[in-house]
C-alpha positions in Angstrom: 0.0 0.0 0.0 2.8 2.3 0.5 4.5 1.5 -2.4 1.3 2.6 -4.3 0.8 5.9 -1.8 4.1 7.0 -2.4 3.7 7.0 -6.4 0.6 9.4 -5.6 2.5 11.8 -3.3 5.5 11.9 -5.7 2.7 12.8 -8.6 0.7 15.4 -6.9 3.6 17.0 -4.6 5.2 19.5 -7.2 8.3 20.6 -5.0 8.3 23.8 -6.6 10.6 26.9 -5.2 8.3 29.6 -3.7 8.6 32.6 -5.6 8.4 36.7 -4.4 4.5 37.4 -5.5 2.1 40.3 -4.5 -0.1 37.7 -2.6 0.1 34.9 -0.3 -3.2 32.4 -0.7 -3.7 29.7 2.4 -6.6 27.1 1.2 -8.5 26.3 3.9 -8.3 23.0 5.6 -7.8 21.6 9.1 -4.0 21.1 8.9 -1.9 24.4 10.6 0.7 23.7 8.7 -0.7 25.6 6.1 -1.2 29.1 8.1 2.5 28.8 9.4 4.0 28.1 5.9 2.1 31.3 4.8 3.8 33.4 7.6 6.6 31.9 7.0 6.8 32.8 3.6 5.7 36.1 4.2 8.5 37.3 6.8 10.7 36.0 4.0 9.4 39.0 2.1 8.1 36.5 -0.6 4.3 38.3 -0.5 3.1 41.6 0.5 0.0 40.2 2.4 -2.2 37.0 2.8 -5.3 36.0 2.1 -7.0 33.0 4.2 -9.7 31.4 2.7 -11.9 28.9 3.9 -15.2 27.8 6.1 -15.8 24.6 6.9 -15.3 21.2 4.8 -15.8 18.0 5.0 -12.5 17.5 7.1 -13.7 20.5 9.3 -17.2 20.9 10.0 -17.7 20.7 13.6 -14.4 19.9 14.2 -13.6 23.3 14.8 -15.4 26.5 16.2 -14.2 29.1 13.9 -13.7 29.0 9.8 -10.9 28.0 8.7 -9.5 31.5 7.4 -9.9 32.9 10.9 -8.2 30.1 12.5 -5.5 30.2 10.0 -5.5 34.1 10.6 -5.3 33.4 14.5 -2.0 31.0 13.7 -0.5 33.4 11.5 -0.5 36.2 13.9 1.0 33.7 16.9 3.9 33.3 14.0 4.2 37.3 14.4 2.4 38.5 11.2 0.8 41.9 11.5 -3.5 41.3 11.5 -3.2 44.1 8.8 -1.2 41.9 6.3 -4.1 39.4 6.2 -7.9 39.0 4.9 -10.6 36.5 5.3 -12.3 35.3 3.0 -14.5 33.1 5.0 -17.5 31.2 2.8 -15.4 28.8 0.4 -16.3 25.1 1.2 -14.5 23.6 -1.7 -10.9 24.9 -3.2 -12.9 26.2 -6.6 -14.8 28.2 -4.3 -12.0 29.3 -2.3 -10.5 30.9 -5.7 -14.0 32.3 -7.1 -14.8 34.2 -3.4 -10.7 35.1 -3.8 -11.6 36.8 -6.8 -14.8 38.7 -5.3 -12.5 39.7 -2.1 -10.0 41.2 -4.2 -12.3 43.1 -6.4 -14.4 44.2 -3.5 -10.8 45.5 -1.7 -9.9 47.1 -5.0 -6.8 44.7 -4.9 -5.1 43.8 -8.3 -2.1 41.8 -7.8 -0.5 40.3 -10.6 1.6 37.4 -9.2 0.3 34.7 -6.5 1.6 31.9 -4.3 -0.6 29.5 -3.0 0.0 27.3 0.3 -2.4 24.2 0.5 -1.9 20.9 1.8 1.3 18.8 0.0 -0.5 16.7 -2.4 -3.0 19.9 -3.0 -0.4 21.3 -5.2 -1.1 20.1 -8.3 -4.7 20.5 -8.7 -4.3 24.1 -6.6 -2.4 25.4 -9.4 -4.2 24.1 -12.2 -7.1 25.3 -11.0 -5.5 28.7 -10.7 -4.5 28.8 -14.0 -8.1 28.7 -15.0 -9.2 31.0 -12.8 -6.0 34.0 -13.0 -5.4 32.7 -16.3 -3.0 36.2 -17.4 -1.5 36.4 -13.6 2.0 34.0 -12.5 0.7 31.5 -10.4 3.7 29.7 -7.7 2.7 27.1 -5.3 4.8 26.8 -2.3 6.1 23.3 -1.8 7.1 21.6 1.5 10.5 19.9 2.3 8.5 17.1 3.7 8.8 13.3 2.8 5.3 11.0 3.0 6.6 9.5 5.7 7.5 13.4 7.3 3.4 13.8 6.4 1.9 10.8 8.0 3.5 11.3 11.3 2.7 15.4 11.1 -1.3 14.2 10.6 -1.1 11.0 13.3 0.9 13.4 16.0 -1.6 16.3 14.9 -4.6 14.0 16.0 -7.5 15.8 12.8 -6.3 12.9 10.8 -5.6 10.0 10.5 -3.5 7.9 7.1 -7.0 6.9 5.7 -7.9 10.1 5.5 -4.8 11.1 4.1 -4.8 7.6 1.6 -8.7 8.5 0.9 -8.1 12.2 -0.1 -5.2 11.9 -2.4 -7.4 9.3 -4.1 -9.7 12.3 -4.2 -7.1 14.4 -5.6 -6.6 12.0 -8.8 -10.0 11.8 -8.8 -10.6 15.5 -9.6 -7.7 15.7 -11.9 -9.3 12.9 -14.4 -12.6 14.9 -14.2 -12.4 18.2 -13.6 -10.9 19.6 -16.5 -14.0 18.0 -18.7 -16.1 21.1 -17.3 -13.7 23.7 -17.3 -12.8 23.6 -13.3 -9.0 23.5 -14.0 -6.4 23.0 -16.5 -5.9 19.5 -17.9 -2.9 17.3 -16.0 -1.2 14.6 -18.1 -1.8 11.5 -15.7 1.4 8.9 -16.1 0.3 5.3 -16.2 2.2 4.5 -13.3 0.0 6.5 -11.4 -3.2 5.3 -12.6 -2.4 1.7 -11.5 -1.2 2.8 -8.1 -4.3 5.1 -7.9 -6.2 1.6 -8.6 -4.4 -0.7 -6.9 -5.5 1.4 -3.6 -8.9 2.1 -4.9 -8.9 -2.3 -4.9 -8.0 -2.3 -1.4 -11.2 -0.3 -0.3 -9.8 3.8 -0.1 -13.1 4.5 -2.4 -14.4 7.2 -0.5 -13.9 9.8 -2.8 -13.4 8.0 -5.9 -15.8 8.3 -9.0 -18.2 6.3 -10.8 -17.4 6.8 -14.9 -20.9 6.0 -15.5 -22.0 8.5 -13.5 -20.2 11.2 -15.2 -21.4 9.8 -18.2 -24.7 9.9 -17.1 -24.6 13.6 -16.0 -22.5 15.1 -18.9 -24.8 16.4 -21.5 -26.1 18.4 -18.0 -23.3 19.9 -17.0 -22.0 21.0 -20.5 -25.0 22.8 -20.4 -23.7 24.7 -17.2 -20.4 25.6 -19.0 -22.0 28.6 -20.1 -21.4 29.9 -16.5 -18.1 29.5 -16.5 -17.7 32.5 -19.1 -18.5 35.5 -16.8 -15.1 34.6 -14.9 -16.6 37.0 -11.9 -19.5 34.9 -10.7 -19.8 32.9 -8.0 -20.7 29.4 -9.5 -22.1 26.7 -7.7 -19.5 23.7 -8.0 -22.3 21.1 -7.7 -24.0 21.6 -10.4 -20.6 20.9 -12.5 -20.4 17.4 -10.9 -22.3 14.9 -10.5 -23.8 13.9 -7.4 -22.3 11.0 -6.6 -18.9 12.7 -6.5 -20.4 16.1 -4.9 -17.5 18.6 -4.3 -19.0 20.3 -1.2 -18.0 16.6 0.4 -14.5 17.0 -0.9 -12.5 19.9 -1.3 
């Protein structure tokens, strides 16, 4: 099983360099590893403020007693960032959302920045930035990587107590999941998936870690309906409702 996990990881880890942007984006979650990688990278001058964004998920609903941005927020200052530097964007339940309410927030604080990097979880990174590319498709897009092994991961989660390595084994199944799919109705940039990756991605999928994966006649069965939506998708400024681009089966408000 770790054999197969590790092939996943190594896929949707991207272990890219951060680079200097205008702004710092923290997708939600339950893990606060992500709030102190954003403060970290913004004492290193690599952003001029953050944005948090988050409510609650499917990892987080009553878990915690705050949304995730203002928890994140509440870490972030702890790790000495001025409250100033950051805003909430408090409402996104999936990480499509968290980029469409991003995109409201900004326009609302009469923010243009041209340049972003984006702290998620580790295997987040891939489908984080292609779904930024859709959705600040003439802005430079960086997701900041972790130095952190699988094995570093698993015992951050099990010593953190908010997960556990099904979840973790469950989620990055997710992740593949949403990277075959997505791109079909226009939620992110298509990802060239290696074969290697599909067979690990199966080979756990045959050992029961189905929780998020997706039924192809499903999709099927809901296409001609969601091409339909697409037409959404064209005023870029709207908030969009990511269900209705999905089927139900594999509804993204129970995923990320």
């Amino acid at each position: 099983m770790m054999k197969d996990l590790l092939v996943l990881w190594n896929y949707l880890c991207l272990n890219t360099k951060p680079k200097k942007s205008d702004c710092i984006i923290g997708l939600g979650s339950i893990l606060t590893l992500v709030p102190k990688k954003c403060a970290e990278l913004y004492k290193e001058n690599l952003g001029d403020y953050i944005i948090f964004s988050g409510n609650c998920g499917k990892g987080t609903e009553g878990v915690i007693t705050k949304t995730e941005a203002e928890r994140f927020r509440d870490v972030a200052i702890e790790e000495n960032v001025s409250k100033d530097k950051i805003l909430l964007e408090p409402e996104a339940t999936t990480t499509y959302e968290n980029y469409k309410y991003i995109k409201k927030l900004l326009t609302d604080n009469n923010l243009m920045p041209n340049s972003f990097l984006v702290v998620g979880k580790p295997y987040q990174e891939r489908r984080a930035l292609a779904i930024a590319e859709v959705e600040f498709p003439n802005k430079e897009i960086t997701v900041a990587s972790y130095n952190m092994t699988l094995d570093d991961y698993l015992e951050y989660v099990k010593s953190d107590k908010l997960m556990n390595v099904e979840d973790v084994v469950n989620e990055m199944i997710g992740e593949i999941s949403l990277i075959k799919i997505a791109p079909l109705y226009g939620l992110q940039s298509k990802q060239e998936i290696p074969d290697e990756v599909m067979e690990s991605w199966h080979n756990l999928i045959d050992l029961g870690y189905n929780k998020y994966a997706y039924s192809n006649e499903t999709v099927r069965g809901f296409k001609d309906k969601m091409i339909e939506k697409r037409i959404n998708l064209k005023n870029r400024g709207e908030i969009i409702n990511s269900s209705i681009f999905l089927p139900n089966y594999y509804h993204l408000n129970n995923l990320y």
